[in-house]
C-alpha positions as CSV (number, residue, x, y, z in Angstrom):
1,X,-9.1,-55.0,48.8
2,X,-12.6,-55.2,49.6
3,X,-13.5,-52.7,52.8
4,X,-14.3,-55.2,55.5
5,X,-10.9,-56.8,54.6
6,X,-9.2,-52.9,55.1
7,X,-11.4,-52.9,58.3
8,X,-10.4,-55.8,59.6
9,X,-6.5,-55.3,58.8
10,X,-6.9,-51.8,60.6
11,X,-8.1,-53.4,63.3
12,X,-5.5,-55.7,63.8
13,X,-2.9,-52.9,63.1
14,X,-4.3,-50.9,65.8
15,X,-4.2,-54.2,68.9
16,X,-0.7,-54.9,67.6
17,X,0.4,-51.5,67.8
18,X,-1.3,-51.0,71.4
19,X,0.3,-54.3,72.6
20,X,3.6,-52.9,71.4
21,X,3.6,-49.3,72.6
22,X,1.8,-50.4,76.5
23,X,4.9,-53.1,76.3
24,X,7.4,-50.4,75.7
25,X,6.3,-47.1,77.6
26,X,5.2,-49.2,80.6
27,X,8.7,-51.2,79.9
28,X,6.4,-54.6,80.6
29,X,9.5,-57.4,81.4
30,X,10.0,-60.2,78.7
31,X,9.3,-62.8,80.9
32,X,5.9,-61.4,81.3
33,X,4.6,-59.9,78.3
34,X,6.4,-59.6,75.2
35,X,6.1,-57.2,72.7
36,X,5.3,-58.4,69.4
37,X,8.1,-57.6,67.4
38,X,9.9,-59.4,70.1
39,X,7.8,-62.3,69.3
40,X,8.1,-62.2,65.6
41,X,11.9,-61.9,65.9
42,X,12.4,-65.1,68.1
43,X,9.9,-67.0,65.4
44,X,11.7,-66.0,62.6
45,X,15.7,-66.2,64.3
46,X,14.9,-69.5,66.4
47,X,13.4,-71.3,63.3
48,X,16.0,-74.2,63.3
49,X,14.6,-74.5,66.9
50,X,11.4,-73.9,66.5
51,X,10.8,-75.6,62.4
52,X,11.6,-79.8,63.9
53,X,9.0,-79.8,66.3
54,X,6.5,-77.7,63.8
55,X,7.4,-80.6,61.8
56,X,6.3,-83.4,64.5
57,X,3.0,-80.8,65.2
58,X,1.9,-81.0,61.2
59,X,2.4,-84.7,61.1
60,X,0.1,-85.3,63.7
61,X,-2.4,-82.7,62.9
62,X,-2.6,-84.1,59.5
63,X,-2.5,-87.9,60.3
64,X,-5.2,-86.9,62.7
65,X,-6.9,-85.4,59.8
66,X,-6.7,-88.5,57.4
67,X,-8.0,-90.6,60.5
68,X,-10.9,-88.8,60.8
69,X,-12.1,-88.7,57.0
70,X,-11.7,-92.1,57.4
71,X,-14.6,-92.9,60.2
72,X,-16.7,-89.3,59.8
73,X,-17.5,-90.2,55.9
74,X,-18.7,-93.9,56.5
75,X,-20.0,-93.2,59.3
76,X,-22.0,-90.3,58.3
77,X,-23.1,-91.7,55.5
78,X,-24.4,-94.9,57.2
79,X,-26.4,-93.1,60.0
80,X,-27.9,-90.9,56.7
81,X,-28.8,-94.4,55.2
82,X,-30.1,-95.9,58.7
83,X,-32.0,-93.9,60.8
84,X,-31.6,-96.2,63.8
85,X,-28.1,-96.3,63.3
86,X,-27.9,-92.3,64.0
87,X,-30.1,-92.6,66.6
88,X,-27.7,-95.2,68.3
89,X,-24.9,-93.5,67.6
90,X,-26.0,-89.7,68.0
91,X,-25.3,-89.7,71.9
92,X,-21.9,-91.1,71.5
93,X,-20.9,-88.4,69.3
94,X,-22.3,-85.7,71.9
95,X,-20.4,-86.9,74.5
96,X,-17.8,-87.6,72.6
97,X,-17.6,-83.4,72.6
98,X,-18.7,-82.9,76.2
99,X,-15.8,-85.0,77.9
100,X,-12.9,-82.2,78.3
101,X,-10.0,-83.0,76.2
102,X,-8.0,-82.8,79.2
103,X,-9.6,-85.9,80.7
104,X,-8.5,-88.0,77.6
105,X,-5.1,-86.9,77.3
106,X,-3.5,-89.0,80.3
107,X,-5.3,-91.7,79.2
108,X,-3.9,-91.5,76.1
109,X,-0.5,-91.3,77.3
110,X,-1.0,-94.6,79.3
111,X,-2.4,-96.7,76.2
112,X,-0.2,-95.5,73.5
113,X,2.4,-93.8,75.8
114,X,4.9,-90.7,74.7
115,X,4.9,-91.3,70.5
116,X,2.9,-90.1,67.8
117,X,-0.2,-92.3,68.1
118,X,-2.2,-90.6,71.1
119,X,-1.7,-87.3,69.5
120,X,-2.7,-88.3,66.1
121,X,-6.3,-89.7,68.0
122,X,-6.7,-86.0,69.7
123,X,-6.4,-84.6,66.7
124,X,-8.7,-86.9,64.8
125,X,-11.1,-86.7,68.1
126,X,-11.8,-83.1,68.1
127,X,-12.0,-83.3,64.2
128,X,-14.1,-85.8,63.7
129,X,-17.3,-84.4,65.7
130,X,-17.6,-80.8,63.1
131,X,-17.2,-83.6,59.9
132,X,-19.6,-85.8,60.9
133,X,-22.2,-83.3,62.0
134,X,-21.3,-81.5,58.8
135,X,-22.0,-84.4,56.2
136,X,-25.2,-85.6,58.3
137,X,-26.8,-82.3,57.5
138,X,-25.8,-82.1,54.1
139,X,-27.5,-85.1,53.4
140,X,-30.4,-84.4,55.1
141,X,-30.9,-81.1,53.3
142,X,-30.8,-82.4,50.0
143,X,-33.9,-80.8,47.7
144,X,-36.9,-83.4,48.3
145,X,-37.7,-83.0,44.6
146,X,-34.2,-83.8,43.2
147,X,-34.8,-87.1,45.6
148,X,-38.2,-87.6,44.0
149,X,-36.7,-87.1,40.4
150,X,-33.9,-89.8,41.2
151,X,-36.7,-92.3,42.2
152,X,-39.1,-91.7,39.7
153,X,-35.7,-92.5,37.1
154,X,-35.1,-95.4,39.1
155,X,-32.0,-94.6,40.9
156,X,-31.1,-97.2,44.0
157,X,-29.5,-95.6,47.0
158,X,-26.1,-95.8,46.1
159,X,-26.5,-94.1,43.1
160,X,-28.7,-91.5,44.4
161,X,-25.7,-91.3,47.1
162,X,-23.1,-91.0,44.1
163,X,-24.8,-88.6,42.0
164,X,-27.0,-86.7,44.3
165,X,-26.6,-86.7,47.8
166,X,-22.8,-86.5,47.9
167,X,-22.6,-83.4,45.6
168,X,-25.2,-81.8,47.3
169,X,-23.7,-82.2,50.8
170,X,-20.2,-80.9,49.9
171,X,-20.5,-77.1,51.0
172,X,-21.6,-78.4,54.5
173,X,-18.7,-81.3,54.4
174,X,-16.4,-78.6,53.1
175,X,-17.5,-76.2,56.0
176,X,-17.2,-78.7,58.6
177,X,-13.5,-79.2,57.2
178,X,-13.0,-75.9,57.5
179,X,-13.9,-76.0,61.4
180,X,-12.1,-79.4,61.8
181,X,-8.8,-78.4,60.9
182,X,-8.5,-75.1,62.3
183,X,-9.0,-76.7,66.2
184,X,-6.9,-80.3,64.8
185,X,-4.1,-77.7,66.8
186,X,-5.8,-77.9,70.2
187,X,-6.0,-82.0,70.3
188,X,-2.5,-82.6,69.0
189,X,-0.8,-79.6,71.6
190,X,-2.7,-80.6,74.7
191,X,-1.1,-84.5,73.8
192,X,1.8,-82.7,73.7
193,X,1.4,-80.7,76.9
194,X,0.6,-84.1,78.9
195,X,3.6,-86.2,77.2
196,X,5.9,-86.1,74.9
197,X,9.3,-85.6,73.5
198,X,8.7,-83.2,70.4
199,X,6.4,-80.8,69.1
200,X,5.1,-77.5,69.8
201,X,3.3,-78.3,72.6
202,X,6.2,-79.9,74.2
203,X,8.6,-76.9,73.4
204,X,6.0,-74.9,74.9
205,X,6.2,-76.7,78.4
206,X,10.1,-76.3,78.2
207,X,10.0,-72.7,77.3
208,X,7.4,-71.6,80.0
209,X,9.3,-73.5,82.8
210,X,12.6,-71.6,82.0
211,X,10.7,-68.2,81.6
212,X,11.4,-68.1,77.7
213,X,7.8,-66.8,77.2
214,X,8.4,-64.9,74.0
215,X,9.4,-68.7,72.9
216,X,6.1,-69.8,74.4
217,X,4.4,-67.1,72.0
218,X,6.5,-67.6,68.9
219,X,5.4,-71.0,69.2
220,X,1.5,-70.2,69.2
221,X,2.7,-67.7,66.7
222,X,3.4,-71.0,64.4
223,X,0.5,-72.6,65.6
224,X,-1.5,-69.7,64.3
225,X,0.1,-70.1,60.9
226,X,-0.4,-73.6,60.8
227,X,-4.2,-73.2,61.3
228,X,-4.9,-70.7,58.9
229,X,-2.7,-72.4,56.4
230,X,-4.8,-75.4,56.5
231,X,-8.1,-73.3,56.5
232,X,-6.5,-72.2,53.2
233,X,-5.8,-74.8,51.7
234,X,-9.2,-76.8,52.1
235,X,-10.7,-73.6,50.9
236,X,-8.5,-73.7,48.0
237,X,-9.4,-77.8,47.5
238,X,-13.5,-76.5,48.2
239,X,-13.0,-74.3,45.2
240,X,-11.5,-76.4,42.7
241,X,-13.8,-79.1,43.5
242,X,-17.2,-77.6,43.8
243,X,-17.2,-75.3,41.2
244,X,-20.8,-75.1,40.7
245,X,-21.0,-73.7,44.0
């Protein structure tokens, strides 16, 4: 292990072992604060309770995942091929950022009500903003004399695109990815929060209104793992499939 990496794991030693020894000798009530090993044990012995709705949660996040691919590659691509389509479309994806997630939820709820679709379109929301972004610049930064090279062979667009552009842009697609689905968490929980009938989000809510707060952390504790998880595996996936980079 590398000596940031023993660094950092000292470091998170150390808050874990303060949170659990100012929980203990100032006996901090349950209801309040936890102790860690409190909060591990009720993630690891309530699993039957807490694995469904994880189940509902990853569902979403990753439908919300495949929904944004879907519109941030087009799209990105076609504002990189039309300049006056990014310029028409660049504000829309700013505010699309600036509104408060909080704002869209309820409106969510009342056009696709209490199932999986509004969550799925929180998730792909927050997502699709870092993808887009991501791609844009990758294209855009492509080496000027690589584009002069493809022209000077006789390349059209779409084979420029295919050959060139795409390959070139993957880190930044890869990285924007990376950001994408490590928040996919916060759209599909704050559905959940507003309404619904399953999912961490909505185990939260239940737990916090009967005072089970060490349920309310095990849960974010799952959450956690989810999101680094998925960070891993599109790492993984970045390194099998750029591996000239």
């Amino acid at each position: 292990m590398r000596k940031s990496g023993i660094i950092a794991l000292a470091g998170v030693i150390l808050i874990f072992t303060t949170w659990e020894l100012a929980c203990r000798i100032l006996s901090v009530p349950d209801f309040i604060l936890p102790a860690p090993t409190r909060i591990l044990a009720v993630a690891v012995f309530q699993a039957p309770i807490l694995l469904p709705h994880a189940a509902v949660t990853a569902l979403e996040i990753i439908m919300g995942i495949s929904l944004s691919l879907l519109v941030a590659v087009p799209l990105a691509t076609m504002m990189y091929a039309n300049p006056s389509i990014e310029r028409a479309i660049s504000p829309f994806l700013v505010v699309s950022q600036a509104i408060p997630v909080f704002a869209l939820a309820p409106l969510f709820i009342v056009w696709f009500g209490y199932g999986i679709a509004g969550k799925v379109f929180m998730a792909a929301i927050i997502i699709f903003f870092p993808i887009t972004v991501s791609l844009l610049e990758g294209y855009k930064n492509c080496d000027s004399e690589y584009v002069m090279l493809f022209r000077l062979m006789g390349a059209g667009f779409w084979d420029t695109l295919r050959f060139l552009y795409w390959p070139w842009a993957l880190p930044y697609f890869f990285a924007g990815l990376k950001v994408g689905v490590t928040v996919a968490t916060i759209g599909a929980v704050i559905g959940e929060w507003v309404g619904a009938q399953q999912g961490l989000g909505y185990l939260m809510i239940q737990a916090n209104a009967r005072l089970r707060v060490d349920m309310v952390f095990a849960a974010i504790l799952w959450l956690s793992v989810m999101g680094m998880t998925m960070w891993i595996c599109v790492g993984i996936i970045e390194k099998k499939v750029i591996k000239w980079n």
